[in-house]
DRENKOLFI-502937 format. One line per 5 residues: number of its first residue (from 1); their letters; for each residue x, y, z of C-alpha. Coordinates in pm, 1 decimal. Example, Ala and Ser with C-alpha at 12.3 -4.5 7.8 and 13.67 -1.06 7.14 Angstrom:
# residues 2
1	AS	1230.0 -450.0 780.0 ~ 1367.0 -106.0 714.0 .
***
This chain:
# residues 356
1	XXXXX	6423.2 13286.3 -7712.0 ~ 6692.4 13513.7 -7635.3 ~ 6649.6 13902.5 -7499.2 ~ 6781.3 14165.9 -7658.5 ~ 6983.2 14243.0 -7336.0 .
6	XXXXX	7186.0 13867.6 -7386.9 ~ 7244.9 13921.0 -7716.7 ~ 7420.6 14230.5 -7669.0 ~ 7596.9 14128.2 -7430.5 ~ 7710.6 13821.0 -7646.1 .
11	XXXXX	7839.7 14049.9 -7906.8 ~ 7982.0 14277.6 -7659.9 ~ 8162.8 13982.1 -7464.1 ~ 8288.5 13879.4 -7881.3 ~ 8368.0 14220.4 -7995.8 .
16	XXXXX	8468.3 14452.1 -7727.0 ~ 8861.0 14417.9 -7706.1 ~ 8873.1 14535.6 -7360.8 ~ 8677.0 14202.8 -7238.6 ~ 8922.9 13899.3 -7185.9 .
21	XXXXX	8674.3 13712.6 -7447.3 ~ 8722.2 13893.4 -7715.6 ~ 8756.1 13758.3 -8014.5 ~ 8785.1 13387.7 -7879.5 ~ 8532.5 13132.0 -7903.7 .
26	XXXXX	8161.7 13047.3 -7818.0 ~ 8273.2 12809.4 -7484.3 ~ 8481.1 13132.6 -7355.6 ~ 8221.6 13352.1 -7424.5 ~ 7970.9 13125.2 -7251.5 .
31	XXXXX	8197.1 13083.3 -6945.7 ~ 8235.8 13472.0 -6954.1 ~ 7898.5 13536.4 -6915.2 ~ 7724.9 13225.1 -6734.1 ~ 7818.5 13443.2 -6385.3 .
36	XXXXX	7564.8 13725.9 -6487.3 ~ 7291.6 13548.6 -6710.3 ~ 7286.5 13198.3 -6528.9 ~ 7041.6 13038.9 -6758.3 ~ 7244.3 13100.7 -7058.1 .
41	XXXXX	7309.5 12839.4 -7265.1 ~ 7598.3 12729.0 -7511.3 ~ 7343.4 12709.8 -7801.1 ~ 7219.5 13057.9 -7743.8 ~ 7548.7 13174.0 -7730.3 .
46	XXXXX	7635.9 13037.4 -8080.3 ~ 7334.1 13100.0 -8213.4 ~ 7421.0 13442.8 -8174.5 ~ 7779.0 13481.6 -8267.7 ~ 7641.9 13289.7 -8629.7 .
51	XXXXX	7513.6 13705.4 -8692.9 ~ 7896.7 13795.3 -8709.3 ~ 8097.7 13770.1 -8983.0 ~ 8432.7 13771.8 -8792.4 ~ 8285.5 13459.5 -8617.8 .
56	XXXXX	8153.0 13269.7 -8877.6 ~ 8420.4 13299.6 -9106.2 ~ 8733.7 13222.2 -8857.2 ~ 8602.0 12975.9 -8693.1 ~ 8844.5 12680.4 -8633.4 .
61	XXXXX	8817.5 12374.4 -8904.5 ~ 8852.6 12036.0 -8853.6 ~ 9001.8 11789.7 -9144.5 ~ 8945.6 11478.6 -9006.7 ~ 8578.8 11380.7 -8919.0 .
66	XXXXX	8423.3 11013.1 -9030.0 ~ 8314.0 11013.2 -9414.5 ~ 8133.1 10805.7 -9628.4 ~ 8277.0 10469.0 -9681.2 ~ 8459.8 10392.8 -10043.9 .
71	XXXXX	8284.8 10094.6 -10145.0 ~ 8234.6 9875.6 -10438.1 ~ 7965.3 9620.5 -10593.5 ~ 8201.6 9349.7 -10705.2 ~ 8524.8 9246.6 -10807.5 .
76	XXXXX	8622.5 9500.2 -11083.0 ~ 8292.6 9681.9 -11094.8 ~ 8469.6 10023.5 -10961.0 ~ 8788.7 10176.3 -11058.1 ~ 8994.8 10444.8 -10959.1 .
81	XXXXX	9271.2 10641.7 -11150.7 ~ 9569.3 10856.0 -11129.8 ~ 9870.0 10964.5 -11282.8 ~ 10189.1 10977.5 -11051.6 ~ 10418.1 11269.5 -11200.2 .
86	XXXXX	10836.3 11088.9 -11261.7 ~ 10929.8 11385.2 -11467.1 ~ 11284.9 11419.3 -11251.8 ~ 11415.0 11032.1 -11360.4 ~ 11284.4 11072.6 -11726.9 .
91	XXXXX	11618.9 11056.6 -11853.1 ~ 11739.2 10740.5 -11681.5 ~ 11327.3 10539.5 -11732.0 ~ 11319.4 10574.3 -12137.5 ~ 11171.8 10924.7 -12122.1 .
96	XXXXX	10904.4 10795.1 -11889.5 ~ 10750.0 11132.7 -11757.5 ~ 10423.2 10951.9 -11572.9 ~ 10294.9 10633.8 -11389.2 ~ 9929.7 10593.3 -11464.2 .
101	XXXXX	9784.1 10433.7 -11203.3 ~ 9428.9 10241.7 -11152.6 ~ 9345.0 10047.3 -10833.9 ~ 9024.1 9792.6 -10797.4 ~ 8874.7 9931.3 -10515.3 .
106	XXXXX	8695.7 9592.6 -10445.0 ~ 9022.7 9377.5 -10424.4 ~ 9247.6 9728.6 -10386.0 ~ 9453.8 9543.7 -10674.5 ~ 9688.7 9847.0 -10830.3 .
111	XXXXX	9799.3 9877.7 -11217.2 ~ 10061.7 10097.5 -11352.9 ~ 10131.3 10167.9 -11707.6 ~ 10462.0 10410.7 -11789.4 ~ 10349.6 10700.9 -11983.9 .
116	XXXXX	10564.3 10963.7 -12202.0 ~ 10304.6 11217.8 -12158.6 ~ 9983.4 11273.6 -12080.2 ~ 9793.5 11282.4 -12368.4 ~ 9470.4 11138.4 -12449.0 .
121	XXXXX	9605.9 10919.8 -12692.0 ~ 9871.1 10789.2 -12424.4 ~ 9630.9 10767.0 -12160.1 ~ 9343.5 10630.8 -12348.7 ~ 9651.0 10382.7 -12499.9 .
126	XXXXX	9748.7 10276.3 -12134.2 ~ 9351.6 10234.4 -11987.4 ~ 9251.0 10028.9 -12292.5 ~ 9562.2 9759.2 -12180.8 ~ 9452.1 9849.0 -11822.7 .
131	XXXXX	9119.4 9663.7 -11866.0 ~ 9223.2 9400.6 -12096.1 ~ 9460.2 9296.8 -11851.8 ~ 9132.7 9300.2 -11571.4 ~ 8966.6 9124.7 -11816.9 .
136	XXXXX	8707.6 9307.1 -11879.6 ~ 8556.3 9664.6 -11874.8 ~ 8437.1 9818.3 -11522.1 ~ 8111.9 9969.2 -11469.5 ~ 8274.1 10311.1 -11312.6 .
141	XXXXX	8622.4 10490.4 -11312.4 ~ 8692.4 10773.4 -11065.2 ~ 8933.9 11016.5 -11131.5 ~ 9023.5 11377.5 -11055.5 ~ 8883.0 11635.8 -11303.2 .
146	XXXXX	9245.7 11649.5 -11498.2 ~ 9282.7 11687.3 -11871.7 ~ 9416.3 11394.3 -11871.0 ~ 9069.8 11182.4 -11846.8 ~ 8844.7 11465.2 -11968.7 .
151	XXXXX	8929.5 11479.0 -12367.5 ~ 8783.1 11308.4 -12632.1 ~ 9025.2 11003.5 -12660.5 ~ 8911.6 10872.4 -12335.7 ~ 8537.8 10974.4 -12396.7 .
156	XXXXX	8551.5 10815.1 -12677.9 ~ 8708.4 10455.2 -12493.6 ~ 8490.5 10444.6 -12186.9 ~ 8169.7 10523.9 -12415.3 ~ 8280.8 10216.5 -12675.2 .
161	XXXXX	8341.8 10010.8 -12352.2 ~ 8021.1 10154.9 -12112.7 ~ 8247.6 10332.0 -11839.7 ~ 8149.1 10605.1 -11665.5 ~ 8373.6 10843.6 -11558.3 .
166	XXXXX	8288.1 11000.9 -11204.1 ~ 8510.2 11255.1 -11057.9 ~ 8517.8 11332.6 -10685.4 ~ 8454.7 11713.7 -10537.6 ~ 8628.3 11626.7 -10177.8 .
171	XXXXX	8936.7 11768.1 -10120.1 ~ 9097.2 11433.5 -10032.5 ~ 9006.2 11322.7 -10379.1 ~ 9010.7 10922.9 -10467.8 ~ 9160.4 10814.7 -10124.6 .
176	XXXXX	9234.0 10483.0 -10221.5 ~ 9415.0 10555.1 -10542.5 ~ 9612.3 10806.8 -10337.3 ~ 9735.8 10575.1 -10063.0 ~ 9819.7 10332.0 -10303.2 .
181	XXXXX	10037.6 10601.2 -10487.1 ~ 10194.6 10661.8 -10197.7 ~ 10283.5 10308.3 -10133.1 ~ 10431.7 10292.6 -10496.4 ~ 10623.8 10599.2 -10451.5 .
186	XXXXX	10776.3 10505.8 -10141.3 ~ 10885.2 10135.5 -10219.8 ~ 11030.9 10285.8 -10604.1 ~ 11249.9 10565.6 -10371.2 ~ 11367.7 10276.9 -10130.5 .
191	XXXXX	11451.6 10044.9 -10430.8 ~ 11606.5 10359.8 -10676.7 ~ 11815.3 10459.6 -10312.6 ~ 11967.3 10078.2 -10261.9 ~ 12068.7 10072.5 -10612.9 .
196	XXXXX	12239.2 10393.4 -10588.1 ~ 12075.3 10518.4 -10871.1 ~ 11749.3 10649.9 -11028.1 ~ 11670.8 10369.1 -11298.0 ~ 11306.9 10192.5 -11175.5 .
201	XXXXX	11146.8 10138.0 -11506.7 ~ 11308.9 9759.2 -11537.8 ~ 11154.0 9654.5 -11178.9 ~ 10826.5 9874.2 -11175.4 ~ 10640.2 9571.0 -11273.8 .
206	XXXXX	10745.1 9325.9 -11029.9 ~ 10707.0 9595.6 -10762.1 ~ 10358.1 9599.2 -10880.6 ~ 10347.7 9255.2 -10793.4 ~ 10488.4 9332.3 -10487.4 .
211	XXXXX	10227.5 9542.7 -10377.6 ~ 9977.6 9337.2 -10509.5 ~ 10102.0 8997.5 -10307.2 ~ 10097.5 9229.8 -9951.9 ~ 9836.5 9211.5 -9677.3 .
216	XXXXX	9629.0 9527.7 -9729.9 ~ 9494.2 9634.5 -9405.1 ~ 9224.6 9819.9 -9556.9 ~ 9063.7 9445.2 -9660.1 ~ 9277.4 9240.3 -9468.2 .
221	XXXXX	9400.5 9019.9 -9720.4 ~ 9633.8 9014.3 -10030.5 ~ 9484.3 9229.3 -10294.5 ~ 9591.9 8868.6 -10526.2 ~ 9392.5 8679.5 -10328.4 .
226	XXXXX	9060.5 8829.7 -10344.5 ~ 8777.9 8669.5 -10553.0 ~ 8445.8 8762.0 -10653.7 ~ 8200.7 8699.4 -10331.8 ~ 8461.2 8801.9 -10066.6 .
231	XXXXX	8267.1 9065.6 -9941.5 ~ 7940.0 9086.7 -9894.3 ~ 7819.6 9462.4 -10021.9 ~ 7680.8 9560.6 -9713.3 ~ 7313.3 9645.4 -9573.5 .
236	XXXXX	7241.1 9982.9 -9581.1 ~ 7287.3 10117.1 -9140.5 ~ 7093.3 10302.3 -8930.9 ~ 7160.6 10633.2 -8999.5 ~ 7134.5 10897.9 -8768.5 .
241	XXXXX	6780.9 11144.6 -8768.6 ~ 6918.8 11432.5 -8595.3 ~ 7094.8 11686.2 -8850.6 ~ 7299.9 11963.1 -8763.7 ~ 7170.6 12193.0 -9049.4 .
246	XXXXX	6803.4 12195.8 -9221.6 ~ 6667.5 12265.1 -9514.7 ~ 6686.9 12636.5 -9594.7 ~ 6963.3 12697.2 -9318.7 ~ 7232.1 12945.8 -9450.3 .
251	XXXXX	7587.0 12812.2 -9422.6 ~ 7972.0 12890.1 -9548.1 ~ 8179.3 12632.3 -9686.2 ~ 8516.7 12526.4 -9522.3 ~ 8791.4 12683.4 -9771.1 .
256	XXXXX	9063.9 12442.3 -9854.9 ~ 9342.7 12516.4 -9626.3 ~ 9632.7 12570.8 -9916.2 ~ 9479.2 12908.0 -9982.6 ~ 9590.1 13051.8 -9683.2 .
261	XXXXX	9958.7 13119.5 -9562.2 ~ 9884.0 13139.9 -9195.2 ~ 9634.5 12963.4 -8951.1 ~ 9455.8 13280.3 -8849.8 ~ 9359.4 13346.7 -9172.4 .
266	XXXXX	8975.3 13280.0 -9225.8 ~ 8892.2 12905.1 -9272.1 ~ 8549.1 12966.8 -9428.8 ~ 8405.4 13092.3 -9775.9 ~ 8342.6 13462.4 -9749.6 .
271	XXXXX	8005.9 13350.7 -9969.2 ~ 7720.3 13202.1 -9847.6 ~ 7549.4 12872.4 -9968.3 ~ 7174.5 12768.5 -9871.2 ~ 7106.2 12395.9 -9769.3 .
276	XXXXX	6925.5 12239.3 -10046.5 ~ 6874.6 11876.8 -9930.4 ~ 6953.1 11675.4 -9623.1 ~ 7112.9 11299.3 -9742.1 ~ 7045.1 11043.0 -9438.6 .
281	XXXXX	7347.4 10874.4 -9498.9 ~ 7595.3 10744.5 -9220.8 ~ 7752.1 11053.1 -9161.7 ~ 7449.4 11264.5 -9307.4 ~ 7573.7 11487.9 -9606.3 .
286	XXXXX	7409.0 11797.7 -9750.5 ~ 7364.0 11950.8 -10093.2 ~ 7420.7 12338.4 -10112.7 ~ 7271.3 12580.4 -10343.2 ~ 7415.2 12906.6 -10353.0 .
291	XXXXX	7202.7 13256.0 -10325.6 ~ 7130.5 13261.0 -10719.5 ~ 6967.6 12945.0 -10692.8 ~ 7194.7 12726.3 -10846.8 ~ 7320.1 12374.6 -10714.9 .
296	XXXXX	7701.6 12312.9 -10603.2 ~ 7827.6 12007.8 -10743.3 ~ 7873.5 11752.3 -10464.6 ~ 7810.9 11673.3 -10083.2 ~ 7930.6 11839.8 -9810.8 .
301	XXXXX	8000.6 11730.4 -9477.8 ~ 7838.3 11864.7 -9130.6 ~ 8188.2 11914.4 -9046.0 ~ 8295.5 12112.4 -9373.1 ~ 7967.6 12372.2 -9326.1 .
306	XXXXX	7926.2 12653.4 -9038.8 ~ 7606.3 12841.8 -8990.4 ~ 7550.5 13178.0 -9039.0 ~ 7265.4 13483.9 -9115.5 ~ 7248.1 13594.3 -9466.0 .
311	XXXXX	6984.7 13890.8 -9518.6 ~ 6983.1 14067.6 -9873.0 ~ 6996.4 14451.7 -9698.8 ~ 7285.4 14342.4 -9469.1 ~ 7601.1 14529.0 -9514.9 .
316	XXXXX	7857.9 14346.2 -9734.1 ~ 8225.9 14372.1 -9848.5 ~ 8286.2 14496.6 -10180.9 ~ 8612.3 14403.5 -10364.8 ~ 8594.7 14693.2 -10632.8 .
321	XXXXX	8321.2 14912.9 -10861.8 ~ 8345.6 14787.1 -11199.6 ~ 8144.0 15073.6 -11353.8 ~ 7928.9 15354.1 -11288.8 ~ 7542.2 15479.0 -11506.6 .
326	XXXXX	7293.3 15694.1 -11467.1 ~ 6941.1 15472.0 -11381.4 ~ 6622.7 15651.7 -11370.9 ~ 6784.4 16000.9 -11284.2 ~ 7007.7 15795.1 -11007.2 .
331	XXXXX	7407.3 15723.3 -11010.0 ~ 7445.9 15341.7 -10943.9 ~ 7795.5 15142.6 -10946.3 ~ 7807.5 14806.9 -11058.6 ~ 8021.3 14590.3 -10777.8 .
336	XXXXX	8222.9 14264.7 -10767.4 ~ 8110.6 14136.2 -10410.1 ~ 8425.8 14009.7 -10198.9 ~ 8448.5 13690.6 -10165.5 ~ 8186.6 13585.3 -10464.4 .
341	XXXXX	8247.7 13475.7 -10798.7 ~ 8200.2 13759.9 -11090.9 ~ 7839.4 13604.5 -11144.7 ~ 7725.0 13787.0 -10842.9 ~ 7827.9 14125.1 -11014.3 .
346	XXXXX	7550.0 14340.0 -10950.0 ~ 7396.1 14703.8 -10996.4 ~ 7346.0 14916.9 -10678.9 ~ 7270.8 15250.1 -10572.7 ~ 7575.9 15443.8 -10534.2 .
351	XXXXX	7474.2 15694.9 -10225.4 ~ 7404.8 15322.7 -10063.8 ~ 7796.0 15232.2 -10059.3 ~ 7939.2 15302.2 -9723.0 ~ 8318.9 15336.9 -9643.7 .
356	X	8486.2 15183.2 -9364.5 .
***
C-alpha cells in the first residue's frame, strides 16, 4: 500500500511545474523522489500517476511490439484482398482506375485483376476469375471494411461459393496483402520509369509472375513452388500466464497516430474501455467493453492499452450542452462528453457543471 503522504508527493513531483519532474515520466518521477521515500517503488509510482488524466492520456506509444502470427490451414484455405488505387495512369492502362489484389497467405502467391471501378459488379467480376484461376473457392477472405467487398454482389458470390469474409480491426490491416502491394507498386514504378513512360497494363501479368517466381523471405521459398503439406500448421506455444491488465481493469485505447498533427498531442482515447476477457495467446490479447456495457469489435494488444481510474462522480470534460429542462423542479443540461461518442449523451444536474 501506498500513504497518503507518497501519493501526494507523486502528484506533486507530476504536476507542480516548479519541480524539474514535472510533467515527464514515471522513471523521472521515481528517480526524483527515491532520495526522500527510499522504499518507493516504480510500480507505486505508476500506479499512481494512472489517477491523472494528463498522464494517462500522453503517455508515449509504441507501434511496433510482437503480434499474433498471420497464419493459414492449407494451401488456399485463407485469402487476403485489396484494391491498389492507378487512377493517375488511367488514361495510358485502358481506363484501368484499380489493381485488385488477393494473396494466398499459405504460399503468399499474389493475383491481380485490372479494374475500371470499384463496383460490386467489377469486383465480384474480378474475385469470381480470382478463384477459378486458384482452382477452387477458399474457406476465408480478409479484407478491409471498404465498400468495395461489403455490397451485395460480393455477398451474394462468397455465400454461393461458402467464403467468409473477415475484416481486420488493427491498424496495420491485412499485413501480408499490404507488403505484397508494395512490392507490386514498386517493381510497376521501376518498369513504367525504364520505359520512359506510364503504360504497365501490357506487362502487369508477367510481373505477377515475377513476383510469384521470387524467394519470399517471409516462407523462404518461391511463392510457385509451394505445395500443399509444406508447412506444418503449427502446435499451439506456451503462452505466457502473467498479464499486464485483468479482468475488470479500466484502460484507454492507443489513438491511431494520423489524428494528431504533432507528437505531443495525446496518444490515448480520451474514453475509457473496461477489460472484458483476457486471450492467452502468444502475445496475450484482450477484449474491451466500453462503460455502457457493450463489446468493441476486436483484440487489443498489451501494448495498444494504458491503465487508468475511471469513477462515475469524477470530474470530466464536457465538449458542449446540447439542451437544457426542467426535472423534478431542477434545471439539468444534457452534455456530449469530450472525447465519447454521442451515445454517451447524458442528462445532468446543471448547478453540478463546473468551469475551468
Amino acid at each position: 500500500m501506498t500513504s497518503t503522504r507518497v501519493k501526494a508527493a507523486i502528484k506533486d513531483a507530476y504536476t507542480n511545474p516548479k519541480n524539474p519532474s514535472a510533467f515527464t515520466s514515471v522513471a523521472n518521477i521515481h528517480k526524483f523522489l527515491k532520495p526522500k521515500f527510499k522504499s518507493l517503488t516504480y510500480e507505486q509510482v505508476e500506479k499512481v500517476l494512472e489517477d491523472l488524466e494528463s498522464f494517462t492520456l500522453h503517455r508515449p506509444t509504441r507501434k511496433r511490439f510482437p503480434r499474433l502470427k498471420t497464419l493459414a490451414s492449407g494451401l488456399f484455405t485463407d485469402l487476403q484482398a485489396d484494391l491498389v488505387d492507378m487512377s493517375k495512369y488511367k488514361k495510358t492502362n485502358n481506363n484501368t482506375t484499380f489493381l485488385l489484389t488477393v494473396i494466398d497467405i499459405y504460399s503468399r502467391r499474389l493475383y491481380v485483376r485490372p479494374l475500371k471501378n470499384k463496383g460490386g459488379v467489377e469486383v465480384s467480376k474480378a474475385l469470381s476469375e480470382i478463384f477459378k484461376e486458384i482452382g477452387t473457392s477458399p474457406m476465408s477472405v480478409y479484407t478491409d471494411e471498404g465498400k468495395e467487398f461489403y455490397n451485395t454482389n460480393v455477398k451474394t458470390l462468397f455465400k454461393e461459393t461458402g467464403v467468409s469474409l473477415i475484416s481486420t480491426k488493427s491498424e496495420l490491416k491485412c499485413a501480408v496483402i499490404e507488403r505484397a502491394n508494395r512490392t507490386l507498386k514498386t517493381r510497376l514504378a521501376k518498369y513504367m520509369t525504364q520505359k520512359y513512360g506510364y503504360k504497365y497494363i501490357d506487362v502487369l501479368q508477367k510481373i505477377v509472375k515475377g513476383i510469384n517466381n521470387t524467394l519470399n523471405r517471409g516462407i523462404g521459398k518461391k511463392p510457385v513452388d509451394v505445395k500443399r503439406g509444406d508447412f506444418m500448421v503449427p502446435l499451439p506455444e506456451d503462452v505466457e500466464k502473467r498479464t499486464k491488465f485483468q479482468v475488470g481493469d479500466h484502460v484507454r485505447i492507443s489513438a491511431k497516430r494520423q489524428i494528431f498533427d504533432k507528437g505531443y498531442d495525446q496518444g490515448w482515447t480520451t474514453e475509457v474501455f473496461i477489460v472484458n476477457k483476457v486471450l492467452y495467446r502468444k502475445p496475450i490479447v484482450y477484449n474491451l467493453l466500453d462503460t455502457n456495457g457493450e463489446e468493441i469489435e476486436g483484440i487489443f494488444y498489451g501494448r495498444e492499452l494504458t491503465k487508468c481510474t475511471y469513477g462515475r462522480d469524477d470530474l470530466y470534460r464536457i465538449e458542449k450542452v446540447l439542451d437544457t429542462r426542467i426535472h423534478k423542479g431542477k434545471k439539468q443540461s444534457r452534455v456530449k462528453w469530450s472525447g465519447y461518442p454521442d451515445s454517451f449523451s447524458s442528462w445532468v444536474d446543471s448547478d453540478s457543471l463546473v468551469n475551468l
